[in-house]
N, C-alpha and C positions, 0 to 999 in steps of 0.2 A: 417581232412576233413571238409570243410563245412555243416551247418548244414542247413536243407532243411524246407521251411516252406509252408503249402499247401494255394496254396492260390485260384486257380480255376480251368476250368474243358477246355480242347481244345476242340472247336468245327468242327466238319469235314466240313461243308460246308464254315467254316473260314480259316482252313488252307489247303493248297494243297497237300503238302504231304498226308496229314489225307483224304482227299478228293479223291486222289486217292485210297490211298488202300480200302477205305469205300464200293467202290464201285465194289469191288471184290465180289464175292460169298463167303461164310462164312467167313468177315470180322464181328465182335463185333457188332453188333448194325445198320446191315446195314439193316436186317429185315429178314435175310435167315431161314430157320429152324434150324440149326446147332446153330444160330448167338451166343447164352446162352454159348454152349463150346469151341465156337474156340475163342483162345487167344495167333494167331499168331504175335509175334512183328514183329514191324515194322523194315527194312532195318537199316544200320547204318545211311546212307549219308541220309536216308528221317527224319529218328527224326533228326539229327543237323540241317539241314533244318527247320523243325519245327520248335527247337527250338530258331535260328537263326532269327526266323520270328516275335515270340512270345515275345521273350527273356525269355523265362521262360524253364525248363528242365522235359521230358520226364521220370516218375518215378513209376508207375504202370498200372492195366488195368482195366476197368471196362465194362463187359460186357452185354447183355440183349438189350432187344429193349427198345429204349426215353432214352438210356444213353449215354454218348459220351464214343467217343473209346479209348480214353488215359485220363489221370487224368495226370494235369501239375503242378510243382511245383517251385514256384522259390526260388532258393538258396540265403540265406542272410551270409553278410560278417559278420565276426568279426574286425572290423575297429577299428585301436588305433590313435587319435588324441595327439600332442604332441602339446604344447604352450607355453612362456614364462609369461602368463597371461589371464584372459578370464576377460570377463564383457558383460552379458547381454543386459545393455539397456547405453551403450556410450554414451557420451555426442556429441551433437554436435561443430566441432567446436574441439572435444578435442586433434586429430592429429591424424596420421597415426597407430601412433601403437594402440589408444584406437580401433580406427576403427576394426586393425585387431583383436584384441580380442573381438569385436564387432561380427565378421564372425565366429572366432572358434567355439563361442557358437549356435550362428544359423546354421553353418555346421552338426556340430553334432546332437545338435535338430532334424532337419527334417529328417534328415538320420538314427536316432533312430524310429523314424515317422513312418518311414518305412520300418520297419521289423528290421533293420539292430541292429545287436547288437554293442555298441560303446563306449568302454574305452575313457574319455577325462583327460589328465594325463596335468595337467598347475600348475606353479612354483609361479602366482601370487592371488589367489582368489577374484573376486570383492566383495560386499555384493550382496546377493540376489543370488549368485551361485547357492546353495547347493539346494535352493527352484525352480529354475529355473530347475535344470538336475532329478528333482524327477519325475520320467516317467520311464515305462517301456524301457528298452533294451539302456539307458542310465545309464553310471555312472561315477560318477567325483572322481577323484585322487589328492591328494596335493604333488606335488614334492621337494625335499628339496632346502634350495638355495644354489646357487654357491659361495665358497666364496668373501670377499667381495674385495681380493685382490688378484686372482692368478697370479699365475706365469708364466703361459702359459693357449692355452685353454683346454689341456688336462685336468690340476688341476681343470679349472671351470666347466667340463665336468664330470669329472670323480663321484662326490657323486649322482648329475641324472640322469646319466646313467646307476649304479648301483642300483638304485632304480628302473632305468625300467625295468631293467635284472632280479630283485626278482620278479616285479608282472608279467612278463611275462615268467618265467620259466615253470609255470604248463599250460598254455593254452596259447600260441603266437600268435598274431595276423594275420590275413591274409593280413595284408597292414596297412603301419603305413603312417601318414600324418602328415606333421611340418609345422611350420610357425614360421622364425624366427632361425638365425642361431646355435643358442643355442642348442635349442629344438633339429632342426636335426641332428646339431654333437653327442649328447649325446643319441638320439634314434639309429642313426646308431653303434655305438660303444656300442649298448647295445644289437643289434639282428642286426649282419653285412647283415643275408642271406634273409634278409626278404623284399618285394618293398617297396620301400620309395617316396612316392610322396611330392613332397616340393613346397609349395608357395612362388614365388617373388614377392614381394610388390614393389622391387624397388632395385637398384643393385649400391650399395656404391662403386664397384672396377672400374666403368665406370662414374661415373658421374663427373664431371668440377671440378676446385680446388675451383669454389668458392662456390660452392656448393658439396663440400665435408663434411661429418657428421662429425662431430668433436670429436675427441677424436678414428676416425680411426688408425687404427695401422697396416703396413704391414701383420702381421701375423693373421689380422680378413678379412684381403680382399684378401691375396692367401686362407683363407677355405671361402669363399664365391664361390672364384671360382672354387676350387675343389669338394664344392659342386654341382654348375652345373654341373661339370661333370658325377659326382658322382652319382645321384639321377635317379631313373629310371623312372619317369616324374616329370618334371619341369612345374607348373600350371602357368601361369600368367592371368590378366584381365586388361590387358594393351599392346595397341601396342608397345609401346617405349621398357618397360620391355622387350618384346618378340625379338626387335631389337635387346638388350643390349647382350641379352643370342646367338642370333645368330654371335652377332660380336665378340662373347669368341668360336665361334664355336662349339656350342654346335649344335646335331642333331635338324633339325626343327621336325622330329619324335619322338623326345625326349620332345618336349613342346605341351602345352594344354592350351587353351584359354577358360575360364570358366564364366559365367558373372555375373555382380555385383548380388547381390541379394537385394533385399528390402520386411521389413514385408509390406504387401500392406494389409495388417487389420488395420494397425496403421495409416499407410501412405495413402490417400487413400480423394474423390473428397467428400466423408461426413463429412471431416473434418472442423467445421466452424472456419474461419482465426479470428485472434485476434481487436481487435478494432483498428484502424490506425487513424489517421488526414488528413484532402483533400490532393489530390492530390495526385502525383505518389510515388509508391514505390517499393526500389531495395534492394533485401538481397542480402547477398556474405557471401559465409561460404569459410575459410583459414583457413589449418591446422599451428602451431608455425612456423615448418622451410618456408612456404612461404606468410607468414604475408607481408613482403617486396614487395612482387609481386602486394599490392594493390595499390600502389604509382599511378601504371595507370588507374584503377578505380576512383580513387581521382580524377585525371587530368581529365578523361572524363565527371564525374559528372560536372566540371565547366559549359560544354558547353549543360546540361541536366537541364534547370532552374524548379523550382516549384515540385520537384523529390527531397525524403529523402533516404538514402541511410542506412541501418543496416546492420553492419559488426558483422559477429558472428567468433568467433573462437580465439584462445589466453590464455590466463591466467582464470581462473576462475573470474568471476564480482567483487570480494574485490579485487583483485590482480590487476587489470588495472593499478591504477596511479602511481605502483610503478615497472613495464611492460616498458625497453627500447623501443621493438619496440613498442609498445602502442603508448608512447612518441615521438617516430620518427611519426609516419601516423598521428598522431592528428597535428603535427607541421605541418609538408606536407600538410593538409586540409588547417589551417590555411594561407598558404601561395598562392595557390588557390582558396581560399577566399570559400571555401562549410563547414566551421567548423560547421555554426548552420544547417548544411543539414544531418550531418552523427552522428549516434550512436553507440559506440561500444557498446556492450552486452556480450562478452566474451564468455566463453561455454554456451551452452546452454543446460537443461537436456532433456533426451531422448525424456522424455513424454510431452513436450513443444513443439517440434521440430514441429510436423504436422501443428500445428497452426501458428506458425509462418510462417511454409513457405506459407501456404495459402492467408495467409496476403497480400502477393508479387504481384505485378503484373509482373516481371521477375524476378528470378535467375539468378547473373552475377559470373560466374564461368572462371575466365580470367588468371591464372598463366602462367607464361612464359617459366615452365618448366613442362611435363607431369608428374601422378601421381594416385597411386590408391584413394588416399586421396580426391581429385577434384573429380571422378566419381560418385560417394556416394550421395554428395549431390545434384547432377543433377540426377540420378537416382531419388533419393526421391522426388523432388519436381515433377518432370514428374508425379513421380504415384499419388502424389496431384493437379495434374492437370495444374500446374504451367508452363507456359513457359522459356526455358532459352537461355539464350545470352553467349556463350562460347567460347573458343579459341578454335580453327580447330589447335590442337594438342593431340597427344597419341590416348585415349581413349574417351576423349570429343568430338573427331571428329568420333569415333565409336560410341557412343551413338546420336549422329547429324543422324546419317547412311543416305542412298542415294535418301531416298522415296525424293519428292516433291506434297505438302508442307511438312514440318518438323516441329515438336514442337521444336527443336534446330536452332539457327538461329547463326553461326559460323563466326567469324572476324578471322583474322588472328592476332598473337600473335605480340607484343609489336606494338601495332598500337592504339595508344589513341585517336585519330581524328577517326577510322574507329568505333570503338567502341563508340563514342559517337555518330554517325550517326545513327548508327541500332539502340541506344536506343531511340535516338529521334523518329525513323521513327516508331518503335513498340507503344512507348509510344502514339503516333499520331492518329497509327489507330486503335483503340479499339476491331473491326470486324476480324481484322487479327490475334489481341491477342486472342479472343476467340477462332475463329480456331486453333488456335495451342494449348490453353488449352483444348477443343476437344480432338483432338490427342494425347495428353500427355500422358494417362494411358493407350492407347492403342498401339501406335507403340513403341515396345521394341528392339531397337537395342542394344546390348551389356550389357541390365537389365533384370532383372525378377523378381516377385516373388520369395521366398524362396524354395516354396515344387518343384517347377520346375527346380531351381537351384540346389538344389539337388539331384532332378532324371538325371541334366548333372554330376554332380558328381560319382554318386553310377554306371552309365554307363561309366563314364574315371576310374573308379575303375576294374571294370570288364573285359574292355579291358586289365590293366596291368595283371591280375591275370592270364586272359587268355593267353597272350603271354607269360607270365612268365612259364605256362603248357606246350604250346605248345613246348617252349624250351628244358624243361625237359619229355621226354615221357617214359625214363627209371621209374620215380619216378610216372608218371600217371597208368602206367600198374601197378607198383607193390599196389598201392594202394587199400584196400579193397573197395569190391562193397559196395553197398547201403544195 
């Protein structure tokens, strides 16, 4: 059973149910003479109501007059987060998966934050983990690794999975959450009956041959898919994602769209940008697999003159000149003649990131393929107040969202000439970039803050736990009261 944490008091002139019965003759606290002894509960269907309203649950009574008539309590999970890795403060720039171990830990963070008690069980440690998860109602697990050659993924599965079946034998989780196929084969095969909620970042069994991840193997993209199936929600934070999942057929009631989150303490319009040289300036953060996709950036900067352009993302800064694709986009500048306009910078670390993007007078966030890895850093620069210029694909075109004006200002994808128009025309008018730097930390389409991202998480949690009840009413009867 869950365990119940108090957290405030219902007010009856706030809830209607309570408002109702309030207003009965020796109800609690309505001011009658009796009001001290009668402590009739309330109907079934009015406290779910209540609760329903509140989100919180109906668990004693407190009577007398200037008291309120129920005491609310809301019930916190025991959430087990599963990873192939975690890291604190990512690098920008460093690709998809640092990102996602980027989210693991701010997942759990704010969701510790808030009430929730939350095993983070991850197979890779960054530095700074162990200092990071020191906080009440968080705590962090090392998983062993998989070997380094299985045979199958059962064998790679099999020593994680046993490892999560010992520390969850005495107290199991109310809902486990993966990222990353590893993580949820070996969480499900460790506790078959428990919901398993699974993030897709991006779905290798559907994507194009030339954009297939390398070193795929039939037998890791039928359990990709069997995962969808499998999982009793599918999270994405990406339209395309959510496509991918519906053209495997999976239930659209079976998926949940959750949105980026951003620390907006770190990220944020108090941030002073770094020192620049006249004139205009364009970052572009590219995670590894779509470094290639900047070829069109290149080409458009030709026709963007007295504008420098800094590319982040790639190999670490000593690793650049020995970096093929490095070596490919520096040749490509060179041959559209903007070599002395553009800088690579490589990752960049986390706590540099704000100020650099500040620097910006646009983020150009232009791949030709969608991804959760693109949203991140359009996110981030928005809550630094940064305007961006982005391809109207996936989720770029969700975080653009429909208002007018837009701190997003959307080309259509492999269009080099159209992309160099908008930048020119932003670049041009000063007054319009403002405006949309304006906007930026304020209209949030498909972003947010963390502790808000979180409260849609710990609410798509709740929903499963509850339907998963509702399912079962033989096992809710028998369960002991409070």
């Amino acid at each position: 059973m869950r365990r119940m944490r108090r957290v405030r008091s219902c007010r009856p002139e706030r809830c209607d149910p309570c408002a109702v019965r309030a207003a009965r003759p020796g109800y609690p606290g309505a001011g009658s003479p009796n009001s001290a002894s009668t402590r009739e509960p309330l109907a079934s269907e009015r406290l779910h109501a209540c609760t329903a309203r509140h989100g919180y649950r109906l668990r004693v009574w407190k009577g007398g007059r200037g008291h309120a008539p129920c005491e609310i309590e809301r019930s916190t999970m025991r959430i087990a987060m599963v990873a192939e890795g975690a890291e604190p403060e990512p690098a920008l720039g460093a690709g998809a998966a640092r990102g996602r171990e980027g989210d693991v830990c701010a997942w759990a963070t704010h969701l510790a934050r808030a009430g929730n008690s939350v095993e983070l069980s991850v197979g890779r440690q960054a530095p700074g983990l162990v200092e990071h998860s020191e906080q009440e109602g968080l705590e962090t697990r090392r998983l062993p690794k998989p070997p380094s050659s299985p045979e199958s993924w059962d064998a790679a599965t099999e020593p994680i999975a046993d490892a999560l079946a010992e520390q969850w034998r005495e107290e199991p989780p109310d809902l486990i959450h993966t990222w990353g196929m590893l993580a949820a084969a070996a969480a499900r095969r460790a506790v078959g009956d428990r919901p398993l909620v699974h993030t897709f970042t991006d779905l290798r069994s559907l994507q194009s041959a030339h954009r297939m991840v390398r070193g795929s193997r039939p037998a890791e993209l039928a359990l990709e898919q069997q995962l969808a199936y499998s999982a009793t929600r599918c999270v994405v934070h990406c339209g395309a994602v959510l496509a991918k999942l519906r053209a495997l057929e999976v239930s659209r009631s079976d998926i949940s769209s959750l949105p980026v989150g951003v620390d907006t303490r770190r990220f944020s319009t108090d941030v002073p940008g770094v020192e620049r040289s006249p004139g205009g300036r364009l970052v572009t953060v590219a995670s590894p697999p779509s470094l290639h996709d900047l070829q069109g950036v290149l080409s458009a900067l030709r026709e963007v003159p007295e504008t420098e352009l800094l590319v982040v993302g790639g190999p670490r800064p000593a690793e650049l000149d020995g970096d093929e694709t490095i070596g490919a986009l520096r040749k490509h500048a060179r041959q559209v003649g903007v070599e002395h306009r553009v800088r690579f910078l490589g990752q960049v670390p986390h706590r540099e990131a704000p100020a650099l993007l500040r620097s910006a007078d646009l983020l150009v966030q232009y791949p030709t393929v969608p991804s959760h890895a693109s949203m991140v850093p359009a996110a981030q620069a928005l809550a630094c107040g940064v305007p961006v210029v982005a391809a109207d694909l996936g989720g770029l075109g969700r975080i653009a969202g429909t208002r007018k004006p837009s701190p997003v200002a959307t080309v259509p994808p492999r269009d080099a000439r159209g992309l160099a128009r908008c930048l020119r025309t932003l670049l041009d008018e000063p007054k319009r970039r403002r405006e949309m730097a304006r906007l930026a930390p304020s209209v949030k389409h498909g972003w947010t803050d963390w502790t808000t991202a979180a409260g849609h998480a710990a609410d798509l949690y709740r929903e499963v736990l509850d339907a998963r009840a509702a399912r079962t009413p033989a096992a809710v009867s028998a369960a002991p009261g409070p």
